[in-house]
N, C-alpha and C positions, 0 to 999 in steps of 0.2 A: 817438183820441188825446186828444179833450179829457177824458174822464171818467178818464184816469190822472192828468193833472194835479190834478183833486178830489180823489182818492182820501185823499191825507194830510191835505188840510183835514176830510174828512169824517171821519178816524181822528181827529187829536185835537180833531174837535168831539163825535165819539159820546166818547172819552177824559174829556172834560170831564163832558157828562153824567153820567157814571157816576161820577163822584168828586163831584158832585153831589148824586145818589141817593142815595149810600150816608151821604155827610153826613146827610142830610135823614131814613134809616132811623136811625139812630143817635142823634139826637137824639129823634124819635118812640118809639125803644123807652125811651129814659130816662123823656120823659115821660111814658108809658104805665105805665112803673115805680114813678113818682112818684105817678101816680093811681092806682095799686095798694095804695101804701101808705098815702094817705090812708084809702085806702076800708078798711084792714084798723084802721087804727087809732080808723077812726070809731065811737063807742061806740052812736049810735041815728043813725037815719036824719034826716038834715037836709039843707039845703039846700045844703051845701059836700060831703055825701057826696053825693047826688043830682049837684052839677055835676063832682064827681070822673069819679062813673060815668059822664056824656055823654063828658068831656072824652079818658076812656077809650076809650070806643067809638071817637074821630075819629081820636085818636094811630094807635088801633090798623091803622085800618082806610088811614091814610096810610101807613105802615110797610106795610100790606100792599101799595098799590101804588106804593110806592119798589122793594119786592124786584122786583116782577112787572115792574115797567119796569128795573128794573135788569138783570135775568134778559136780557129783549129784547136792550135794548142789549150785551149783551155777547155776546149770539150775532150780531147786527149787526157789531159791532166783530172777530170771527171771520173772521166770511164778508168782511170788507174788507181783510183783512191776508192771506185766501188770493186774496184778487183779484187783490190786490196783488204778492203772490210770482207767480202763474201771468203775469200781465200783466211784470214783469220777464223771466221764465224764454223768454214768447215772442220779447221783442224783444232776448233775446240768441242766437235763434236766428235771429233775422233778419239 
C-alpha cells in the first residue's frame, strides 16, 4: 500500500524531469545552431572557429543525452501510470 501512495509523487517528479530535458535539448540544439553558423561563416580557421567547433561538439553531445534521458524517463513515466491504473483496477476489485 505505501508504494501507491508514491506513485504520483513519482509521476509528477519523472513529469518535471522531462519538461526539463526537453528545455535543456532545446536550447542545446540552438546552440549547436548557433555554432554552426559561426563556423559556416568563419572565413579562415581561427581561434573563435576552433572554440565554435569544441563548443559544438558539447552542445551536441548534451542534446544528445537530454534526448536519451528523455527517451528513459518517458518510458519510466509509462510503466508508472500503468501501475498506477492496474494498482486502482485491483483495489476496486477489492
Amino acid at each position: 500500500m505505501p508504494a501507491a501512495t508514491t506513485e504520483p509523487t513519482d509521476t509528477a517528479r519523472i513529469s518535471a524531469q522531462i519538461r526539463v530535458l526537453r528545455i535543456v535539448a532545446l536550447v542545446s540544439l540552438a546552440l549547436f545552431l548557433a555554432c554552426d553558423v559561426v563556423l559556416a561563416t568563419a572565413q579562415d580557421v581561427t581561434t573563435l572557429a576552433l572554440g565554435a567547433s569544441i563548443a559544438a561538439m558539447l552542445f551536441f553531445l548534451v542534446m544528445l543525452y537530454a534526448l536519451v534521458r528523455w527517451a528513459y524517463l518517458h518510458s519510466r513515466l509509462h510503466e508508472a501510470r500503468v501501475d498506477a491504473e492496474l494498482d486502482a483496477a485491483e483495489r476496486e476489485q477489492d
